[in-house]
DRENDO-1510 file (C-alpha; in Angstrom, 1 decimal, always signed):
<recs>
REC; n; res; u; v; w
REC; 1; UNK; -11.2; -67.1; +66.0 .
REC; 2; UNK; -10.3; -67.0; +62.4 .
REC; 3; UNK; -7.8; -64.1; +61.0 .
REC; 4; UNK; -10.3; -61.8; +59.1 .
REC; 5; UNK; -7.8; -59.1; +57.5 .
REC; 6; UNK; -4.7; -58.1; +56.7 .
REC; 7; UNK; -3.3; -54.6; +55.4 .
REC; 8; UNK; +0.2; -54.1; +54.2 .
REC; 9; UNK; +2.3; -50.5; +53.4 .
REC; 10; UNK; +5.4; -50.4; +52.0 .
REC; 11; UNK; +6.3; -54.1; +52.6 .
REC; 12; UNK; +8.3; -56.3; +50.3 .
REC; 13; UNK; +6.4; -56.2; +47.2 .
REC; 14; UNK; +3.5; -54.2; +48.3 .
REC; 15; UNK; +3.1; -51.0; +48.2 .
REC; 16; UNK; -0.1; -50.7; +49.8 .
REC; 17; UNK; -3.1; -53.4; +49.7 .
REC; 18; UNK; -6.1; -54.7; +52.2 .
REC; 19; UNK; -7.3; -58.1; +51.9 .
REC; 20; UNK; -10.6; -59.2; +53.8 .
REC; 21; UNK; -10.6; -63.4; +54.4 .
REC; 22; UNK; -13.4; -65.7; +55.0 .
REC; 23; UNK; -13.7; -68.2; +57.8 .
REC; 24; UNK; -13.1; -71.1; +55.4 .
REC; 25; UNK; -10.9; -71.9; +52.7 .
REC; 26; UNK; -9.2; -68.6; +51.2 .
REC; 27; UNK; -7.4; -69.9; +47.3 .
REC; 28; UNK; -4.4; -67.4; +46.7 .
REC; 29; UNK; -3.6; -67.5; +43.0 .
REC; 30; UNK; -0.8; -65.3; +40.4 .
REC; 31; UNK; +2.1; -65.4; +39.0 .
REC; 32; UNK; +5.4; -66.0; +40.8 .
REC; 33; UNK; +6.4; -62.5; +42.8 .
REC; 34; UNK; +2.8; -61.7; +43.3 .
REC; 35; UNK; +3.7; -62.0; +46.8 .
REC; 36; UNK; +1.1; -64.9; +47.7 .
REC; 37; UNK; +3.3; -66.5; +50.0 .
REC; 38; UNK; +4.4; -63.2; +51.8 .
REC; 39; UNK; +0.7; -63.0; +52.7 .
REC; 40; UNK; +0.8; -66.3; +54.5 .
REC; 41; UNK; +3.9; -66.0; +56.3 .
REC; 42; UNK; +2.7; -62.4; +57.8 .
REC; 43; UNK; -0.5; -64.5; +58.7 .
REC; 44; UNK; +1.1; -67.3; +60.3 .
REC; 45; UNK; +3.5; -64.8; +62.4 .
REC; 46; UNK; +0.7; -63.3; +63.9 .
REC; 47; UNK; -0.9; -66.6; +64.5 .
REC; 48; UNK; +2.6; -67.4; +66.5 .
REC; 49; UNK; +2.3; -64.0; +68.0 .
REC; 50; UNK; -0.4; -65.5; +70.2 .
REC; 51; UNK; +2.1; -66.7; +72.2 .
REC; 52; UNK; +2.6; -65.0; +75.3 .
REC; 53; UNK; +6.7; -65.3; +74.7 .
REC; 54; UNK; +6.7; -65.0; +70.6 .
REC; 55; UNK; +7.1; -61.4; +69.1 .
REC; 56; UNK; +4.8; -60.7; +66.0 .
REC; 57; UNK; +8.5; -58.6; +64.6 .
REC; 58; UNK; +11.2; -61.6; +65.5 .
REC; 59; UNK; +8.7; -64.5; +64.4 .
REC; 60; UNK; +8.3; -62.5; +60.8 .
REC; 61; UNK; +12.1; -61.8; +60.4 .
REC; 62; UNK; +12.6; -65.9; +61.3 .
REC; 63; UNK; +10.6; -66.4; +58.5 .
REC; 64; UNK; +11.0; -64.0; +55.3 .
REC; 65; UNK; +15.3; -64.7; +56.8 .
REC; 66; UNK; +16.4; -61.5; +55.3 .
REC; 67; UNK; +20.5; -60.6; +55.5 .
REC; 68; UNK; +21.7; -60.4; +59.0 .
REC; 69; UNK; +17.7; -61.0; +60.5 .
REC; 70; UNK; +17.5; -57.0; +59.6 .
REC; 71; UNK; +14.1; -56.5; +58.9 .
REC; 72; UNK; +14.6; -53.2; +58.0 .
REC; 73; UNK; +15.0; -55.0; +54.6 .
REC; 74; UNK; +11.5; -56.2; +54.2 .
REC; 75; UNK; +10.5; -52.5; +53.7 .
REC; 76; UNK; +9.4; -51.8; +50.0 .
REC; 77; UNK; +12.4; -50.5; +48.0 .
REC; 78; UNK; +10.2; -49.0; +44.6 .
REC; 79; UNK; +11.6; -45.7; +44.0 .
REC; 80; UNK; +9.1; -43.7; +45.1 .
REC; 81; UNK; +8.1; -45.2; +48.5 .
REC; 82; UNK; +8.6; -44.0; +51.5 .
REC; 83; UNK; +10.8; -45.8; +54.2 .
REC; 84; UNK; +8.5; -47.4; +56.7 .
REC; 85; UNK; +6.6; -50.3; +56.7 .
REC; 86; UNK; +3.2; -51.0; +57.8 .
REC; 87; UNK; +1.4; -54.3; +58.8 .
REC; 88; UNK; -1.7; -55.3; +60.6 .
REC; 89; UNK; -3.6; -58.4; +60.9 .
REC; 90; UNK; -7.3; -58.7; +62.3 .
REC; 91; UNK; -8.5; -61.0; +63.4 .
REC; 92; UNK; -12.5; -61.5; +65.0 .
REC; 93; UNK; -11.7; -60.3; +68.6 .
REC; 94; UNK; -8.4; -58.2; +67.9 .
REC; 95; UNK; -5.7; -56.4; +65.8 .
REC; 96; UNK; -2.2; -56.8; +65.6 .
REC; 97; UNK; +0.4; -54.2; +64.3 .
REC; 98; UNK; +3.7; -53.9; +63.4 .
REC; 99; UNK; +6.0; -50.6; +62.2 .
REC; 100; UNK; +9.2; -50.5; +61.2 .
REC; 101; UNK; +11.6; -48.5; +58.9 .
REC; 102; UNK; +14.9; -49.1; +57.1 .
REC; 103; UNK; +17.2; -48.2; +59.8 .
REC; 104; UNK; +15.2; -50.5; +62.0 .
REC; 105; UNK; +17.8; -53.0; +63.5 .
REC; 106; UNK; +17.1; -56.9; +63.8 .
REC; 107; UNK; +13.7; -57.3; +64.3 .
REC; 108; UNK; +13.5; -54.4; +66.4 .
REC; 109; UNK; +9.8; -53.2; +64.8 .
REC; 110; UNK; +7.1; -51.1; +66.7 .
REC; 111; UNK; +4.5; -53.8; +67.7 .
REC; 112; UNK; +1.1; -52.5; +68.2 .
REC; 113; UNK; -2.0; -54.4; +69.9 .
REC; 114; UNK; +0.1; -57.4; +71.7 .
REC; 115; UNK; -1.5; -57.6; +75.3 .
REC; 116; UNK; -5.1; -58.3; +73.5 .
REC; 117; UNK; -4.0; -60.3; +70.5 .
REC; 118; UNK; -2.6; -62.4; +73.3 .
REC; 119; UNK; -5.9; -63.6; +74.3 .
REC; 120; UNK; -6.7; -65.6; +71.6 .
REC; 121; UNK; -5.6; -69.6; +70.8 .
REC; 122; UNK; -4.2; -69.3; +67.2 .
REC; 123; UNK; -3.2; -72.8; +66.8 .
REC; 124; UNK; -1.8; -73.1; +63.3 .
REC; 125; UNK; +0.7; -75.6; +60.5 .
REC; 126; UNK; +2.5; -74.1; +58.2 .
REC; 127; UNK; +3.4; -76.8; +55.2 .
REC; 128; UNK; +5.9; -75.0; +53.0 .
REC; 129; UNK; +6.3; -75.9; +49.0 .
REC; 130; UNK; +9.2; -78.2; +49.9 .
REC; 131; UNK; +8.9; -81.8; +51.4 .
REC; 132; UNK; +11.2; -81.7; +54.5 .
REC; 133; UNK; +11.0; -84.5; +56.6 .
REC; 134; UNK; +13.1; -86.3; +55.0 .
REC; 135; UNK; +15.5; -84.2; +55.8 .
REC; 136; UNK; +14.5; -84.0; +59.1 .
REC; 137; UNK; +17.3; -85.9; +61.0 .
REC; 138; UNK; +19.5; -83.1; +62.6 .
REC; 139; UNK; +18.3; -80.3; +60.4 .
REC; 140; UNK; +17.1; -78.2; +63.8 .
REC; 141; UNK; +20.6; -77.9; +65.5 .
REC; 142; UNK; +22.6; -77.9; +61.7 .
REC; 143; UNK; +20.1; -74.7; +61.6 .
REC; 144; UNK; +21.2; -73.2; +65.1 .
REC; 145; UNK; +25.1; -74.1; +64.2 .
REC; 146; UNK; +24.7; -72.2; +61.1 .
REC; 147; UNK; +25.4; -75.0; +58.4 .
REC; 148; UNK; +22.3; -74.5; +56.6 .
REC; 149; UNK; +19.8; -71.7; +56.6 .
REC; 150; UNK; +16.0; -72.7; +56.2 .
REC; 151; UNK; +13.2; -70.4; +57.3 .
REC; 152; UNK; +10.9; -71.1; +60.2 .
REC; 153; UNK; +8.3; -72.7; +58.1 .
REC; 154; UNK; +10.7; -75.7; +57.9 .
REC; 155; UNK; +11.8; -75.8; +61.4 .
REC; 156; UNK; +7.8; -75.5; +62.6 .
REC; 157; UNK; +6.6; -78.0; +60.6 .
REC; 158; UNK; +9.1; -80.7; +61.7 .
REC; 159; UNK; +8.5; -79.8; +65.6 .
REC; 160; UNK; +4.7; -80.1; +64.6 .
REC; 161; UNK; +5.2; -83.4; +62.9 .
REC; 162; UNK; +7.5; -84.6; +65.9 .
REC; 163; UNK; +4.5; -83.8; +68.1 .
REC; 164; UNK; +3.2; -87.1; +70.2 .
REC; 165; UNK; +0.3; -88.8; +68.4 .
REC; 166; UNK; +0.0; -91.4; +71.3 .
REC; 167; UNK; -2.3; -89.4; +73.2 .
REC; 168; UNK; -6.3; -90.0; +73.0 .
REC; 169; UNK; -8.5; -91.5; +70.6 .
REC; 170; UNK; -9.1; -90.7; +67.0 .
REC; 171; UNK; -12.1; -89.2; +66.2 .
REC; 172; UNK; -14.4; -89.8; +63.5 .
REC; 173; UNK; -13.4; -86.8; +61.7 .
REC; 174; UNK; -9.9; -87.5; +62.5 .
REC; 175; UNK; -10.5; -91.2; +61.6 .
REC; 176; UNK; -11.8; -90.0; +58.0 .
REC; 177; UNK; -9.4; -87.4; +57.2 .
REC; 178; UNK; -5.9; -90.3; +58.0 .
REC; 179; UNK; -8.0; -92.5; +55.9 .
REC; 180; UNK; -8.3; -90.7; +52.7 .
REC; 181; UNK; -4.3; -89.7; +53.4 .
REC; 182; UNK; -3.8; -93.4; +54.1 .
REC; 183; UNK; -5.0; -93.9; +50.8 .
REC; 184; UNK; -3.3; -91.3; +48.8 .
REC; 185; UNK; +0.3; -91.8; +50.4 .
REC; 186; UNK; -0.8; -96.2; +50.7 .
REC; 187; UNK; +0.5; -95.8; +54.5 .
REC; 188; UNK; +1.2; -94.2; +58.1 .
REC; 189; UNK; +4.2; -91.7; +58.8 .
REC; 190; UNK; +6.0; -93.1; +62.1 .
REC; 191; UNK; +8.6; -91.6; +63.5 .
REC; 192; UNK; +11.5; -93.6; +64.9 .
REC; 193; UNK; +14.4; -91.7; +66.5 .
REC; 194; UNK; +14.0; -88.5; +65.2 .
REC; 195; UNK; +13.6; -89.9; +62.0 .
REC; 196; UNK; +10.4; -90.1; +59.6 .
REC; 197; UNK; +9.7; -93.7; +57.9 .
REC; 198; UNK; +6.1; -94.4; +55.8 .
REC; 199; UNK; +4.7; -97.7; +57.1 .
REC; 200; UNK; +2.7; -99.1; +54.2 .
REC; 201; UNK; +0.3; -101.7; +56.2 .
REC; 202; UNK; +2.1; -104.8; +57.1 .
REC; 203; UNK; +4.9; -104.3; +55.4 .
REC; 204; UNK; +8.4; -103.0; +56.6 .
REC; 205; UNK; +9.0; -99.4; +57.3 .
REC; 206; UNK; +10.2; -97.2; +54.2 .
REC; 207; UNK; +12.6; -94.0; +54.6 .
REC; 208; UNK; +11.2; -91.1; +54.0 .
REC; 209; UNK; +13.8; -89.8; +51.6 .
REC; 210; UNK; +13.2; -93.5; +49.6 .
REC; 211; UNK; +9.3; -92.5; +49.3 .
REC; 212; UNK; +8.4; -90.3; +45.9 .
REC; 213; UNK; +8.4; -86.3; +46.6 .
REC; 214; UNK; +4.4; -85.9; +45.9 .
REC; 215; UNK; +3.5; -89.0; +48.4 .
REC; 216; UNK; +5.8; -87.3; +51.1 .
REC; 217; UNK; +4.2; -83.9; +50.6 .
REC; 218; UNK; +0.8; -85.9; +51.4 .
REC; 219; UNK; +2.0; -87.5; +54.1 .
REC; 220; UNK; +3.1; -84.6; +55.5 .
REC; 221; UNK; -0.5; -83.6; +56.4 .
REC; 222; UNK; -0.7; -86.7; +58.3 .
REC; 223; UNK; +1.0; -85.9; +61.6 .
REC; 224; UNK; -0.4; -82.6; +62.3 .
REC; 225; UNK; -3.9; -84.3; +61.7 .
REC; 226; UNK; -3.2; -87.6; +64.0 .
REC; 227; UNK; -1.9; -85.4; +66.8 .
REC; 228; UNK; -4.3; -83.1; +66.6 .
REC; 229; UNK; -2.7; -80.1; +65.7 .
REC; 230; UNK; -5.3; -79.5; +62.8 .
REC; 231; UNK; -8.6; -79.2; +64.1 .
REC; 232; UNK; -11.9; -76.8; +64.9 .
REC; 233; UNK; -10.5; -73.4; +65.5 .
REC; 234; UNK; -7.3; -73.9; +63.9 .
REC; 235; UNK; -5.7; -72.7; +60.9 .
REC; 236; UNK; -3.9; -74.3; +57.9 .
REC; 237; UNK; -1.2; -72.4; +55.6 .
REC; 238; UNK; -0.3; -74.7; +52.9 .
REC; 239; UNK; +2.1; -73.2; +49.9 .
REC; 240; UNK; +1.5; -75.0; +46.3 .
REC; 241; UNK; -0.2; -78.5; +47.7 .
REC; 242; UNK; -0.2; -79.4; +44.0 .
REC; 243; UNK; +3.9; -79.3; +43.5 .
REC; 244; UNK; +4.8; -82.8; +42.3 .
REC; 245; UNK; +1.3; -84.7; +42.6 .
REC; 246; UNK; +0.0; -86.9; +40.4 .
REC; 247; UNK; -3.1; -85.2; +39.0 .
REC; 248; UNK; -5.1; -87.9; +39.8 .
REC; 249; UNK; -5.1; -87.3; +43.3 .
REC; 250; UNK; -5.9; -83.9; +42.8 .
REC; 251; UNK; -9.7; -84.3; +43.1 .
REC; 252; UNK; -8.8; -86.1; +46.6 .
REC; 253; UNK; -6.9; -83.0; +47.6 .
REC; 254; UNK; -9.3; -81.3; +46.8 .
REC; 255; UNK; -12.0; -82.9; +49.3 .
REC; 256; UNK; -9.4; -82.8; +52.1 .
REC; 257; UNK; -9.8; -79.4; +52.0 .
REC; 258; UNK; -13.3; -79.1; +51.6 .
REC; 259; UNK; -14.1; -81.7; +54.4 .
REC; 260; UNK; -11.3; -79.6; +56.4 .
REC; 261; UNK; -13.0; -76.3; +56.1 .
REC; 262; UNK; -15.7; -77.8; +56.8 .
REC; 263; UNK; -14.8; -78.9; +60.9 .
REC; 264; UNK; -14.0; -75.8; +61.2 .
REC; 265; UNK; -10.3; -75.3; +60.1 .
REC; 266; UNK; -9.5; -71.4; +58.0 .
REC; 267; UNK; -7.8; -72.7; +55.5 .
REC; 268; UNK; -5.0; -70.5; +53.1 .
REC; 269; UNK; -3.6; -72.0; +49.7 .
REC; 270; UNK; -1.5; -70.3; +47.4 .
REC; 271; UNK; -1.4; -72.8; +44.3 .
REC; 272; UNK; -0.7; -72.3; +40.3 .
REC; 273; UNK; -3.0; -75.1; +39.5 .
REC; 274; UNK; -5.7; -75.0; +37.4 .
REC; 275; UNK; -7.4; -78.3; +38.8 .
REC; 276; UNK; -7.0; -77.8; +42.1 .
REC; 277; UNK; -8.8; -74.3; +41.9 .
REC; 278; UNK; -11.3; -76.1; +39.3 .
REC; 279; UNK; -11.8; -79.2; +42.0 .
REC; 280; UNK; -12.4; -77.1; +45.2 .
REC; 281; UNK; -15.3; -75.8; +43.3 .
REC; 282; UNK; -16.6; -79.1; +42.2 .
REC; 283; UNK; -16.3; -80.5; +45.9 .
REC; 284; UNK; -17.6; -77.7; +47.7 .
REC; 285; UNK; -21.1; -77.7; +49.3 .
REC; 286; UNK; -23.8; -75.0; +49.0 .
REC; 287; UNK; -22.7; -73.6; +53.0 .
REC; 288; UNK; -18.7; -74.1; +52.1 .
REC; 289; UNK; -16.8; -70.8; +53.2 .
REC; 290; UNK; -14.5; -70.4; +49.9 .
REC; 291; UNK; -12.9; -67.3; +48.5 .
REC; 292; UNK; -10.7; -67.1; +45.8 .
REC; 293; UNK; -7.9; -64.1; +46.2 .
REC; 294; UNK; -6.1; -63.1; +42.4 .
REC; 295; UNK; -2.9; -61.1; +42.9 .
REC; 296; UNK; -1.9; -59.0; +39.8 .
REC; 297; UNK; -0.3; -55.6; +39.2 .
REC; 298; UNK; -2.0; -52.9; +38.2 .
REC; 299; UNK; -1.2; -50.7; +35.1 .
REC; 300; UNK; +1.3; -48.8; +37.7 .
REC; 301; UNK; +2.9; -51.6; +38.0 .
REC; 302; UNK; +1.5; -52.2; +42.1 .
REC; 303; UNK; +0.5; -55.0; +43.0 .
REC; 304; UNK; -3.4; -55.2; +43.5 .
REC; 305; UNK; -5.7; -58.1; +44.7 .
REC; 306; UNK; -9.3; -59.2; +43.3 .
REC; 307; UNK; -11.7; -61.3; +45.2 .
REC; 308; UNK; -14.3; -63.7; +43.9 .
REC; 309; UNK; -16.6; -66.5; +45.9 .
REC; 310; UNK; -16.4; -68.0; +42.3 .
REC; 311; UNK; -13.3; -69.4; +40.4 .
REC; 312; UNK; -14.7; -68.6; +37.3 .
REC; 313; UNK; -15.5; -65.1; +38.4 .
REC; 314; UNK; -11.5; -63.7; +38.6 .
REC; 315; UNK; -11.4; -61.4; +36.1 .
REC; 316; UNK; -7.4; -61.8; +36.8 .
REC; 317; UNK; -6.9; -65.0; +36.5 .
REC; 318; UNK; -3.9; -65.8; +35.1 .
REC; 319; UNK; -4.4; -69.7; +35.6 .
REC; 320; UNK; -7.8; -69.6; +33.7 .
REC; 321; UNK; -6.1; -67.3; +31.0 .
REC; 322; UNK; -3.3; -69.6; +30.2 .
REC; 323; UNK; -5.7; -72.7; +30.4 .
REC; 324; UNK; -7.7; -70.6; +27.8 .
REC; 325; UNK; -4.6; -69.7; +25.4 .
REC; 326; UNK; -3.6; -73.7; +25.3 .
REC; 327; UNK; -7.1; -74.6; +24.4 .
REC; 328; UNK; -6.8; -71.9; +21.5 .
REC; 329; UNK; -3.5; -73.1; +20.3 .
REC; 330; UNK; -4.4; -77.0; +20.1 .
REC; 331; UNK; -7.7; -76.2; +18.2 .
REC; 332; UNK; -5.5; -74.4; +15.8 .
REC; 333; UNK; -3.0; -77.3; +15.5 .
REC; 334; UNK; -6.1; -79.4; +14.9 .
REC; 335; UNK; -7.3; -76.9; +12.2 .
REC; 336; UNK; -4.3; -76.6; +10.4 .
REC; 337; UNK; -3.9; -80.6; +10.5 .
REC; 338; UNK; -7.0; -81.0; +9.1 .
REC; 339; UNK; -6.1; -78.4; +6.7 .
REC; 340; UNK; -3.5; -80.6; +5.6 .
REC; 341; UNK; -5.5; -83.7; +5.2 .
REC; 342; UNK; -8.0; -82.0; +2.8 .
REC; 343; UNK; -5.0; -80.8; +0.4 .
</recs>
């Protein structure tokens, strides 16, 4: 049941845009405030909105965390929109909706479609751009006591972590997938009251917070792939997988994702990396589901969106561009050295 579109009016920094997804891996690239990640969050609410006792408004406020859980705030504030928000989200058998205004208390938004969205098994992960397991310990109830404030993302992906990975056999996709993870982060994630540890083969457990930021980030993928959580039918969100990985397990990223969306998982990324974007093309099969998904603004200033089966074929593409300008730049350095030589 993968999510197939999503429109947005008058919400955060949209003013008003449609986005059509395929069933496979959909690459979100731009600059920072494009609103990539806004996109996924409104995705992954409606995912949670599945649930028979999880409201599409509440889930979205838990996770954009705007003052006082007022959602109110999440409408557009340009100066020449109007004061309500729209949002819908489609998936293959249904549509979920959501209104709301500025004088909308809490997350008290008009939500349109529930009973039938209900139907559908929406399993979903979120993994945010921050490692947080090692901060796992205690983090829930310091939340709930109001010590620190994280967003859901951070909450759901340690409950989805914490999830038993006792039960049943691995199977051979599953066996594949922990290996090439097992090889990028050299061990297994245990968790050992309520605390994560990487267990690299024989030797003694290591502290999550003692393990390198980029290994941990790769680890993290572990759990929800050994328990299960991550497999045909469900759907991965995963925010800037790149952030402080080596390059040279990009490639190996890469064809995670591929082999991923290729089971059957919808995969969204949002990433600023040009090899990443550059390595999903090279790994992909002839039948691989990809679409890449440019967020720019417009000459209006609005943000717009461009879609393209091919990297190469963005015609915003603000990773490529840059990528472009630094090859420009050292071939002049080069020229003008050479320059030098010859005087």
């Amino acid at each position: 049941m993968p999510l197939k579109r999503i429109e947005a009016a008058n919400f955060t920094v949209f003013e008003d845009i449609s986005i059509d997804f395929c069933k496979g891996l959909n690459v979100f690239i731009g600059e920072n405030g494009m609103g990539k990640t806004h996109i996924m969050k409104l995705l992954y609410a409606a995912c949670w909105a599945s649930k028979h006792d999880v409201s599409f408004s509440q889930k979205s406020t838990m996770l954009f965390r705007p003052d006082q859980s007022n959602i109110g705030r999440l409408v557009n504030r340009r100066k020449n929109s109007n004061n309500t928000a729209h949002v819908s989200v489609d998936s293959d058998r249904a549509k979920l909706g959501m209104v709301f205004t500025t004088r909308t208390k809490k997350w008290d938004a008009e939500v349109r479609g529930k009973e039938k969205w209900e139907k559908q098994d929406l399993t979903s992960v979120f993994i945010p751009a921050k490692e947080i397991l090692s901060n796992a310990w205690n983090l829930e109830a310091a939340v709930k006591m109001g010590n620190v404030e994280f967003d859901d993302t951070y909450l759901d992906i340690i409950a989805a972590a914490k999830i038993d990975i006792s039960r049943g056999a691995d199977s051979a996709e599953r066996k594949r997938y922990l290996e090439i993870l097992q090889k990028i982060s050299t061990g297994k994630v245990t968790l050992l009251d309520d605390r994560f540890y990487l267990k690299p083969g024989t030797q003694a457990k290591i502290e999550f917070n003692l393990v390198a930021e980029g290994l941990r980030k790769i680890a993290l993928l572990w759990q929800p792939v050994k328990n299960g959580t991550l497999e045909k039918g469900s759907i991965l969100f995963w925010d800037e997988p790149e952030a402080n990985i080596n390059p040279k397990y990009i490639p190996v990223l890469a064809e995670l994702l591929i082999m991923l969306e290729h089971e059957g998982v919808q995969i969204f990324v949002a990433t600023h990396d040009y090899f990443l974007s550059k390595y999903i093309e090279v790994k992909r099969n002839q039948d691989s589901a990809v679409r890449y998904i440019s967020f720019y603004k417009n000459e209006e200033n609005k943000v717009q969106c461009e879609i393209a089966e091919r990297f190469e074929l963005l015609e915003h593409n603000t990773i490529m561009d840059t990528f472009r300008q630094l090859y420009r730049e050292e071939i002049g350095v080069i020229m003008k050295n050479a320059q030098k030589s010859e005087s």
